[in-house]
Backbone as a printed PyTorch tensor [residue, N CA C, xyz], in Angstrom:
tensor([[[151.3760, 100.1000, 192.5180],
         [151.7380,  99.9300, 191.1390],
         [150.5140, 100.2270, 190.2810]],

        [[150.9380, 100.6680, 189.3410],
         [149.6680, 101.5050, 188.5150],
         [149.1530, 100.1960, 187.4860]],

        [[147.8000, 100.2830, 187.3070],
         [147.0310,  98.8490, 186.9480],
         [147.8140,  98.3690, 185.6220]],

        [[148.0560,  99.6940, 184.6080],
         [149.1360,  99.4190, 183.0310],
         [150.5760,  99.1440, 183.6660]],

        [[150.7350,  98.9840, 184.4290],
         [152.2620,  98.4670, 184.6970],
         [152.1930,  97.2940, 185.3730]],

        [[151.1700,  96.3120, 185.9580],
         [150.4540,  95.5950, 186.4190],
         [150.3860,  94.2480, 185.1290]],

        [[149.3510,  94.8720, 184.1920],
         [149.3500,  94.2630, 183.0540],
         [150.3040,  93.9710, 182.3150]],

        [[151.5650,  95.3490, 181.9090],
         [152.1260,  94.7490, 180.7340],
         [153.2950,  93.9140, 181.6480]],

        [[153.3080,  93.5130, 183.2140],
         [153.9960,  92.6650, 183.2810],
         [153.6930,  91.3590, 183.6720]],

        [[152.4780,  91.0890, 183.3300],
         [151.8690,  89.9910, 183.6160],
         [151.7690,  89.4770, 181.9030]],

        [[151.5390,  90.2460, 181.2870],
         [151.8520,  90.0300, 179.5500],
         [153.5190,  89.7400, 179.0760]],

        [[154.2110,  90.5030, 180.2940],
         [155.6810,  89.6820, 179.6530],
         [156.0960,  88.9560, 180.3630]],

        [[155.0860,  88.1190, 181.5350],
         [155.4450,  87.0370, 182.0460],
         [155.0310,  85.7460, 180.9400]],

        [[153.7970,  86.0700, 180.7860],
         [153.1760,  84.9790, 179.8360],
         [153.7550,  84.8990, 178.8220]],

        [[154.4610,  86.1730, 177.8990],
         [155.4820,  86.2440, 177.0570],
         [156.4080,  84.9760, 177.1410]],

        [[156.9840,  85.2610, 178.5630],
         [158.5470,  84.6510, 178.3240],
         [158.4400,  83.0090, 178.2530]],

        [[157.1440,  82.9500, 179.4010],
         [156.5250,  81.4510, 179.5450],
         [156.5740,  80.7450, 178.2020]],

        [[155.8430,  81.3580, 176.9930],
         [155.3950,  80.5950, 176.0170],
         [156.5760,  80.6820, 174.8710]],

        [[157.5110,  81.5120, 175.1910],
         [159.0960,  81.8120, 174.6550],
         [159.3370,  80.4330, 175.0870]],

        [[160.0620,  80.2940, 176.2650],
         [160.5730,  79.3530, 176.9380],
         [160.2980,  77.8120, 176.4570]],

        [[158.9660,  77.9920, 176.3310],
         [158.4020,  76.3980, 175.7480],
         [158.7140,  76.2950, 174.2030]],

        [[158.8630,  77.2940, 173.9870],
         [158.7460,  77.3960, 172.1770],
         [160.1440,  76.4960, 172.3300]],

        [[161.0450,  77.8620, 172.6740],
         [162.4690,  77.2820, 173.0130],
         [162.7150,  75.6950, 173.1510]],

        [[162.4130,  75.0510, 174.3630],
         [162.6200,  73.6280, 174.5670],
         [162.2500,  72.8440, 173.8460]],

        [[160.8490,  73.0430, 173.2340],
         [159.8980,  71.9360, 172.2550],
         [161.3960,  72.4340, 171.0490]],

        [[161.8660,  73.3510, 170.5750],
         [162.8350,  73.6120, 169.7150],
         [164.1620,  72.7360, 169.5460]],

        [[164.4980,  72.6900, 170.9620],
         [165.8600,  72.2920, 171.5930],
         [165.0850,  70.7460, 171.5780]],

        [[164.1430,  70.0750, 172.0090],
         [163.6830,  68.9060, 171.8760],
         [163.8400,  68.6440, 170.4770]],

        [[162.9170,  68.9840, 169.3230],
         [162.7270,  68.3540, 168.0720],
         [164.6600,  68.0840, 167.3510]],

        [[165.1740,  69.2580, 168.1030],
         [166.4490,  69.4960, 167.4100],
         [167.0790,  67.6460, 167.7050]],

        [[167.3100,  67.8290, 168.7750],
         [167.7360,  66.3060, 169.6400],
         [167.3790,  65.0380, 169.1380]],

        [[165.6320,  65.2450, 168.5280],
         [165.2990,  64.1970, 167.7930],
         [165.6350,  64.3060, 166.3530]],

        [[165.4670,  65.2460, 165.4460],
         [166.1170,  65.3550, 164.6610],
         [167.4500,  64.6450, 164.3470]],

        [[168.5560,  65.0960, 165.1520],
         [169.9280,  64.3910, 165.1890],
         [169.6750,  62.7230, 165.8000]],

        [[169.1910,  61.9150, 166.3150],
         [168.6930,  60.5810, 166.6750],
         [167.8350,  60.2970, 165.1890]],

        [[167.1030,  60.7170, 164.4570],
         [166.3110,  60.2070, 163.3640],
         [167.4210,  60.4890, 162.8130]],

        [[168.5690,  61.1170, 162.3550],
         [169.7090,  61.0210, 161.3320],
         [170.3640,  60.2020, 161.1710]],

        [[170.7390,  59.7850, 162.5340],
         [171.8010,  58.8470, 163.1400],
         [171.2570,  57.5300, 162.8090]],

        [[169.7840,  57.2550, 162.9290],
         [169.0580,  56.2860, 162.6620],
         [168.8440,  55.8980, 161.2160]],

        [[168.4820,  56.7330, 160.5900],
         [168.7250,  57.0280, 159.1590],
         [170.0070,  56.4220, 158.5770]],

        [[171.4130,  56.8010, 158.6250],
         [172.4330,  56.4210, 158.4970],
         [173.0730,  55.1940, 158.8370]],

        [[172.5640,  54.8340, 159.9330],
         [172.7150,  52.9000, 160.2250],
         [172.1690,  51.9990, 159.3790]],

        [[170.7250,  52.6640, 159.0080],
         [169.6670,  51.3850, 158.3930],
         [170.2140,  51.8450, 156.9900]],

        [[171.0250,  52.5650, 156.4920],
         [171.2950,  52.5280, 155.0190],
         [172.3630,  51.8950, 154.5800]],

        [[172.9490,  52.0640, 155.8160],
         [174.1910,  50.9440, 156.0100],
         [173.3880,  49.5780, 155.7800]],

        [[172.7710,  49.3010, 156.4630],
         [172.3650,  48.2650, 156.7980],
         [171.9870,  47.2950, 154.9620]],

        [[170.9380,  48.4210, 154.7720],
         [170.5430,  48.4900, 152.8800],
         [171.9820,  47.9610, 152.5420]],

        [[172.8970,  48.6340, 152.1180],
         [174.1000,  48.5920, 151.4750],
         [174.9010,  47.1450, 151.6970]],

        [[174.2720,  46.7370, 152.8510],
         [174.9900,  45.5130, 153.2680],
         [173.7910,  44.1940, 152.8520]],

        [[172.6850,  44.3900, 152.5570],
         [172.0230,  43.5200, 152.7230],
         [171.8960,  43.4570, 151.2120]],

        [[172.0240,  44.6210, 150.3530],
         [171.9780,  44.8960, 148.9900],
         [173.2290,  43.6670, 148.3430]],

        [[174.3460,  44.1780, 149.1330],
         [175.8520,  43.5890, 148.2180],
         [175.4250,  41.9280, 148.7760]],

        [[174.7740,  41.7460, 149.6750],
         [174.4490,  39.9270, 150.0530],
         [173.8390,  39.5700, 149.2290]],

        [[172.7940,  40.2130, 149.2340],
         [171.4070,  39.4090, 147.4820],
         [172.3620,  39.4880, 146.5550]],

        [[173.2240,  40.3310, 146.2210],
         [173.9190,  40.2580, 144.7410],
         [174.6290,  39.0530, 145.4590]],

        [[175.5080,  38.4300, 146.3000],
         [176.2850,  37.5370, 146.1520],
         [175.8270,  36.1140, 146.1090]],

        [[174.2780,  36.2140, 146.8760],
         [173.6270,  35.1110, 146.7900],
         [173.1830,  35.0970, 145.2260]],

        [[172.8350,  35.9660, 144.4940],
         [172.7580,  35.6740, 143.0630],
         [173.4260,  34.8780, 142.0960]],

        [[174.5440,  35.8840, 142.5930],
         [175.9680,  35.6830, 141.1830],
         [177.2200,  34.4790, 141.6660]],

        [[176.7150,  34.0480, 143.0020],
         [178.5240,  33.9250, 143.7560],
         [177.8230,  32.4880, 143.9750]],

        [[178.0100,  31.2500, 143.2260],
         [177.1180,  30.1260, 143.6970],
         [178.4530,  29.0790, 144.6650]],

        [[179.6490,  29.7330, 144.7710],
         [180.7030,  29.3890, 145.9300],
         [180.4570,  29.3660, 147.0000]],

        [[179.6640,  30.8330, 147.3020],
         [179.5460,  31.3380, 148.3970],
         [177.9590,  30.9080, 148.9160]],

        [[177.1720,  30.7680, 147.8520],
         [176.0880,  30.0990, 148.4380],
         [176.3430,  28.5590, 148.9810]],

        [[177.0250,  27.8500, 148.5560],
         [177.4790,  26.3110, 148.7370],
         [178.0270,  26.7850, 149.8370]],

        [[178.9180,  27.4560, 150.3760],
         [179.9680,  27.4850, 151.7720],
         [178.6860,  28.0400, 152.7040]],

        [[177.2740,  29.0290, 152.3690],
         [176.6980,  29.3520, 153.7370],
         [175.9730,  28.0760, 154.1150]],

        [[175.3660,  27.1940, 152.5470],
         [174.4600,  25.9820, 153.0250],
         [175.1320,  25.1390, 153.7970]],

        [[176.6260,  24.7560, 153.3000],
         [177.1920,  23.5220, 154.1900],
         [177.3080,  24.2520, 155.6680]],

        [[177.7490,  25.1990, 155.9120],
         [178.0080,  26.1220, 157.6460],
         [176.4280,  26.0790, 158.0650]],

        [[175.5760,  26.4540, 157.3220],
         [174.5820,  26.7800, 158.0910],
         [173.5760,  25.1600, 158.1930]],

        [[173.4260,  24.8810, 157.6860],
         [172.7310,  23.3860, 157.5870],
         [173.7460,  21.9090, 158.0970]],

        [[175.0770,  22.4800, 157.9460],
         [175.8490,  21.1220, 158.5300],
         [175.7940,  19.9350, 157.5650]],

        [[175.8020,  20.0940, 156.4420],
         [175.8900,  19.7740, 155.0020],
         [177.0910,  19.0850, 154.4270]],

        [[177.9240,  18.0740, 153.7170],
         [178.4890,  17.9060, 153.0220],
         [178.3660,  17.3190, 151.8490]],

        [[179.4300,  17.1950, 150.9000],
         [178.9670,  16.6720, 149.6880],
         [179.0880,  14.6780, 149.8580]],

        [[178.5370,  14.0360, 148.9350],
         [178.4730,  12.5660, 149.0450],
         [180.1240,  12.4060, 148.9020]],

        [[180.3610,  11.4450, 150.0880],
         [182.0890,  10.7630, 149.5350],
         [182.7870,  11.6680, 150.3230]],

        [[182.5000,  13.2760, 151.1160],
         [183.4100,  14.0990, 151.3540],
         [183.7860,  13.6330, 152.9980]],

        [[184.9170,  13.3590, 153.8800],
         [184.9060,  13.5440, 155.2820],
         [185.0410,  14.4970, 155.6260]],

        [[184.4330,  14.7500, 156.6470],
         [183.7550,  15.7770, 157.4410],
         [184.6640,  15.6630, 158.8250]],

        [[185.4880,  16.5940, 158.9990],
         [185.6770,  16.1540, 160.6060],
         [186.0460,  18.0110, 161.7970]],

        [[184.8520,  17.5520, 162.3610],
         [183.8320,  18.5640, 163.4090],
         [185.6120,  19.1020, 164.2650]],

        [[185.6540,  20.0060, 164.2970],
         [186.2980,  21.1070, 165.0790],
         [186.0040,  21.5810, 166.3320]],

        [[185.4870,  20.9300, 167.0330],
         [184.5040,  21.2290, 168.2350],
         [185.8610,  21.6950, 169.2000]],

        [[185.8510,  22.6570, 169.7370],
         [187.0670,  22.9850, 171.1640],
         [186.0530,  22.4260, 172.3130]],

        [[185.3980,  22.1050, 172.6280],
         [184.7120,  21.4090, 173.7200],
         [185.1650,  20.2140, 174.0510]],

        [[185.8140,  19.8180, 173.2360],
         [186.4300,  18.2290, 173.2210],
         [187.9430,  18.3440, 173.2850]]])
């Protein structure tokens, strides 16, 4: 094999090599790309939901009274209270 036919295929080996990687690192970022979108789109959800809560804890003082008594185990003076437990 003649030494220029030698070379230019050792030049379009290295060619295709650094093609190939281009390619995958391509096909990689793409993959992450679509996962950072997807990720993107949950946590704005997330915003949207945590957004419309501060407004209700603001404006909605019903709804703040119903999370304190559920979450603290709270009632008002004079009120009976009687526990729902299915364990019993």
């Amino acid at each position: 094999m003649a030494k220029r036919t030698r070379w230019l295929l050792a030049l379009g080996a290295l060619a295709a090599v650094l093609v190939s990687a281009g390619l995958f690192d391509l096909l990689g970022m793409s993959a992450r790309q679509v996962r950072y979108e997807w990720e993107l789109a949950r946590l704005k959800r997330e915003q949207a939901r945590l957004l419309a809560q501060r407004e209700r804890l603001k404006n909605d003082p019903t709804y703040v009274e119903g999370l304190i008594r559920t979450t603290f185990k709270r009632s008002k003076r004079g009120e009976l209270v009687i526990p729902l437990n299915r364990d019993r």
